[in-house]
Backbone bond lengths (Angstrom), bond angles and torsions (degrees), N, CA, C in turn:
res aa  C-N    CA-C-N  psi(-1)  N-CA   C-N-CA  omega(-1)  CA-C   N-CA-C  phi
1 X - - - 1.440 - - 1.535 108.74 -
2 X 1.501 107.75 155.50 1.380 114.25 -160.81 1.766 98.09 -133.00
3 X 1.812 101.37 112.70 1.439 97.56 177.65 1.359 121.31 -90.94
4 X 1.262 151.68 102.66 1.254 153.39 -166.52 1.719 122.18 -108.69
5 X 1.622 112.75 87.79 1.199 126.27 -179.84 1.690 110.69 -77.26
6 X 1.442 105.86 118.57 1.527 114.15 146.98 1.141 141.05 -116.31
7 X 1.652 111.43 138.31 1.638 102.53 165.45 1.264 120.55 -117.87
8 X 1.408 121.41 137.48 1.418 121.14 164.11 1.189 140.61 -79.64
9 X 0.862 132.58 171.40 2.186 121.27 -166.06 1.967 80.60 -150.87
10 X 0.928 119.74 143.36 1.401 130.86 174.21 2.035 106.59 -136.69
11 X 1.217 97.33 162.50 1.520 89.30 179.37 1.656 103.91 -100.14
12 X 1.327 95.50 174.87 1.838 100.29 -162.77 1.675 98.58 -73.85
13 X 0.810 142.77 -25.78 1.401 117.32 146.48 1.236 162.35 -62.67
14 X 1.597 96.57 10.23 1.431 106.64 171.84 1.490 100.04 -102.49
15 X 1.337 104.67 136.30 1.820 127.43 174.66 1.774 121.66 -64.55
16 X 0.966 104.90 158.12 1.661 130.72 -176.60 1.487 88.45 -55.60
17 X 1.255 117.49 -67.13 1.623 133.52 176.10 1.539 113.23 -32.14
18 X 1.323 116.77 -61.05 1.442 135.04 179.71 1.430 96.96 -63.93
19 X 1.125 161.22 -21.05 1.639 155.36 -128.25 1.437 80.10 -142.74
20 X 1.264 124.99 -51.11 1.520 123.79 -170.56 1.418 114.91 -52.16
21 X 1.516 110.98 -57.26 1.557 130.68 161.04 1.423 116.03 -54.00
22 X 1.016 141.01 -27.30 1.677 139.90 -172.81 1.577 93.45 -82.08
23 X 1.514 112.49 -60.45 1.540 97.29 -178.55 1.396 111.25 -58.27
24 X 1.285 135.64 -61.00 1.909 134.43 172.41 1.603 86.98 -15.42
25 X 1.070 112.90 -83.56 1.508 123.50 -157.41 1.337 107.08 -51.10
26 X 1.410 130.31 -47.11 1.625 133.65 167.24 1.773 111.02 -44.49
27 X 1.193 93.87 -62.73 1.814 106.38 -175.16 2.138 101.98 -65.99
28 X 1.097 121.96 -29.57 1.259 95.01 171.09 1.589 108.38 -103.63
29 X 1.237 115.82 77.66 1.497 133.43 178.24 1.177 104.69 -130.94
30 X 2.010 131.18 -16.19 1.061 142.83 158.02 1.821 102.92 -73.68
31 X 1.574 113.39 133.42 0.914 131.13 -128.42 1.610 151.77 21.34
32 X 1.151 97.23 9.41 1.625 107.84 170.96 1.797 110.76 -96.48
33 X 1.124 124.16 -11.76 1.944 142.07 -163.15 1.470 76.02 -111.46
34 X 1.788 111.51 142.02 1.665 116.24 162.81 1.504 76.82 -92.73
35 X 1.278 96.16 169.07 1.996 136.46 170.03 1.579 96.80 39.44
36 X 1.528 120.31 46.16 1.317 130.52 160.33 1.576 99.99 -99.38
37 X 1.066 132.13 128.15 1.507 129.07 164.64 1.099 124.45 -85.36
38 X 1.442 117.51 -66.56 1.472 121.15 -178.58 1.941 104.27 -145.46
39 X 0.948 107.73 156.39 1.628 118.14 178.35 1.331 108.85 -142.52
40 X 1.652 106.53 140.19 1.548 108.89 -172.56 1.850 79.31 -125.60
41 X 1.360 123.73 150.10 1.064 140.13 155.32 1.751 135.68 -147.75
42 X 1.044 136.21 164.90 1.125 155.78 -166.47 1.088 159.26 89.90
43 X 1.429 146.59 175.34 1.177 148.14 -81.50 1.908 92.84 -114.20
44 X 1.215 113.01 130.17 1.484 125.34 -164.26 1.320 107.80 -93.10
45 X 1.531 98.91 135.10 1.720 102.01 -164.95 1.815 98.12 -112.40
46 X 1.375 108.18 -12.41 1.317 103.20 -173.30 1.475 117.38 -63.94
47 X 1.280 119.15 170.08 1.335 125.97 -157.55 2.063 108.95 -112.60
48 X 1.507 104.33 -11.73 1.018 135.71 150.68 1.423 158.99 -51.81
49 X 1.396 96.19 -31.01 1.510 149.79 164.57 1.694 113.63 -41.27
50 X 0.992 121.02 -9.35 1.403 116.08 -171.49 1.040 125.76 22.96
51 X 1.093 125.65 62.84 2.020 132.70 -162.50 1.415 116.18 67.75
52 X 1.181 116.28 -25.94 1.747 94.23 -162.55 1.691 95.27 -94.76
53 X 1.822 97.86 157.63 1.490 85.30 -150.23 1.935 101.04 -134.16
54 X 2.010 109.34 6.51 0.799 129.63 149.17 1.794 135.70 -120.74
55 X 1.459 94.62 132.80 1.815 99.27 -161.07 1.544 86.77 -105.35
56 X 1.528 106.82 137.48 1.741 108.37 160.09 1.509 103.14 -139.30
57 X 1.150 117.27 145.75 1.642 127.73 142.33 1.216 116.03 -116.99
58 X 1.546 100.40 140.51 2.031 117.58 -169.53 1.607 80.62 -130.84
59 X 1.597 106.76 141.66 1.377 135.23 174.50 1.220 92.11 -97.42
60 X 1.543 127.91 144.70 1.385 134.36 160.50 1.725 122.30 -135.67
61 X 0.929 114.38 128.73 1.901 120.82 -162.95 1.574 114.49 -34.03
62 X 2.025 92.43 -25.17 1.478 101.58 -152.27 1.779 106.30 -176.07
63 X 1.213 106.68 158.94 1.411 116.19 175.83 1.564 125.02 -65.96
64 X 1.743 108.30 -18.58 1.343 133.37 -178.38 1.598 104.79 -84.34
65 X 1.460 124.79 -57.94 1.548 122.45 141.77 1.333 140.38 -12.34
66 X 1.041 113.28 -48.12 1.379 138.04 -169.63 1.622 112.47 -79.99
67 X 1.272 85.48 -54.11 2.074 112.19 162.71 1.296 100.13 -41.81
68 X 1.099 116.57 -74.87 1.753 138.18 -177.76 1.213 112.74 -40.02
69 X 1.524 112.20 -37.84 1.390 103.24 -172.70 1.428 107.61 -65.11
70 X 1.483 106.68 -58.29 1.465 106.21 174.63 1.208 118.90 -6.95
71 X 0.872 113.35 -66.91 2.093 110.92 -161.90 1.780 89.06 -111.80
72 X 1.174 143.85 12.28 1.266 132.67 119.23 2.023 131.44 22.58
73 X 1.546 133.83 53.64 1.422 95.02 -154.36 1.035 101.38 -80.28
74 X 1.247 153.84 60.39 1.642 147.78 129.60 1.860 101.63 -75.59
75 X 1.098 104.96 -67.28 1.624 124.88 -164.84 2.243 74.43 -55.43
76 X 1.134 118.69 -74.44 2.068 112.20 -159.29 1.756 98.80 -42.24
77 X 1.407 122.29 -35.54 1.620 104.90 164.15 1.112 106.86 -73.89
78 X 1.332 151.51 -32.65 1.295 108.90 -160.83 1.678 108.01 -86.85
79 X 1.793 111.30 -25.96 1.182 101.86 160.31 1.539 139.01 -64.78
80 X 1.429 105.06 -13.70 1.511 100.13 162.30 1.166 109.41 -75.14
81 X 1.536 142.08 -32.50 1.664 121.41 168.10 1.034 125.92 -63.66
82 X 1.293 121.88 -22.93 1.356 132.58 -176.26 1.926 100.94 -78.26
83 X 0.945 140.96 -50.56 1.562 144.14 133.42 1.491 113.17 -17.46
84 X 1.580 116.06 -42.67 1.642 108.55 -171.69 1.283 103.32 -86.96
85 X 1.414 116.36 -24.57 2.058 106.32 -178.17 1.310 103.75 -99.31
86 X 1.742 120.81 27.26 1.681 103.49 177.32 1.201 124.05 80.42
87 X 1.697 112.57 42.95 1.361 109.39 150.24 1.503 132.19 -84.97
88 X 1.227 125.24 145.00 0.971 124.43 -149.55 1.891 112.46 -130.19
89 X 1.443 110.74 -43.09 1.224 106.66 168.37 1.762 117.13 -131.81
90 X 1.177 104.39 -177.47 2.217 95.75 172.30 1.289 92.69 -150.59
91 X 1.189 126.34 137.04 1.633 122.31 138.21 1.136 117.00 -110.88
92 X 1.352 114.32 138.72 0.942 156.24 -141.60 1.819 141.00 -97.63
93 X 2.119 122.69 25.00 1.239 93.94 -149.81 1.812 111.47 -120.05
94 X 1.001 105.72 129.10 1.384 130.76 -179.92 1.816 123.53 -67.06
95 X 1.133 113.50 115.09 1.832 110.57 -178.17 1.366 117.88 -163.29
96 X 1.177 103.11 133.33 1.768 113.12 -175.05 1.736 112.10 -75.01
97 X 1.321 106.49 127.79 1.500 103.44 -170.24 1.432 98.06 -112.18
């Protein structure tokens, strides 16, 4: 299994509303993504956070999955919305559990 943490950074003009919808749209990527398992997401209240203001982890079967997701087109819409309300950065970290 393949643990894959993201965070998002958005610019100050994208809304509570817009952040609300990106996670919806993140979290129903579990069963629509093959060799996606499970995804936990949303919106970061900590004060710690250095701008980014959504946290997700997606489980993946495998390292070959994960690949896949990449070019994924469920996952390329939701990253094009995530692009249309002003995203701005991701980090990024990947590990076999």
């Amino acid at each position: 299994m393949i643990e894959h943490i993201v965070l998002l950074k958005f610019s100050e003009q994208s809304t509570d509303e817009q952040k609300n919808e990106a996670v919806k749209r993140c979290r129903e990527m579990k069963g629509n993504v093959p060799g996606l398992v499970n995804i936990e997401a949303g919106i970061n209240f900590s004060e710690r956070s250095q701008g980014f203001s959504i946290g997700m982890t997606i489980l993946f079967e495998n390292e070959e999955a994960l690949k896949e997701f990449a070019i994924d087109q469920y996952h390329e819409e939701v990253k094009t919305y995530l692009k249309e309300i002003g995203h701005k950065d991701t980090l990024v970290v990947d590990f076999a559990i």
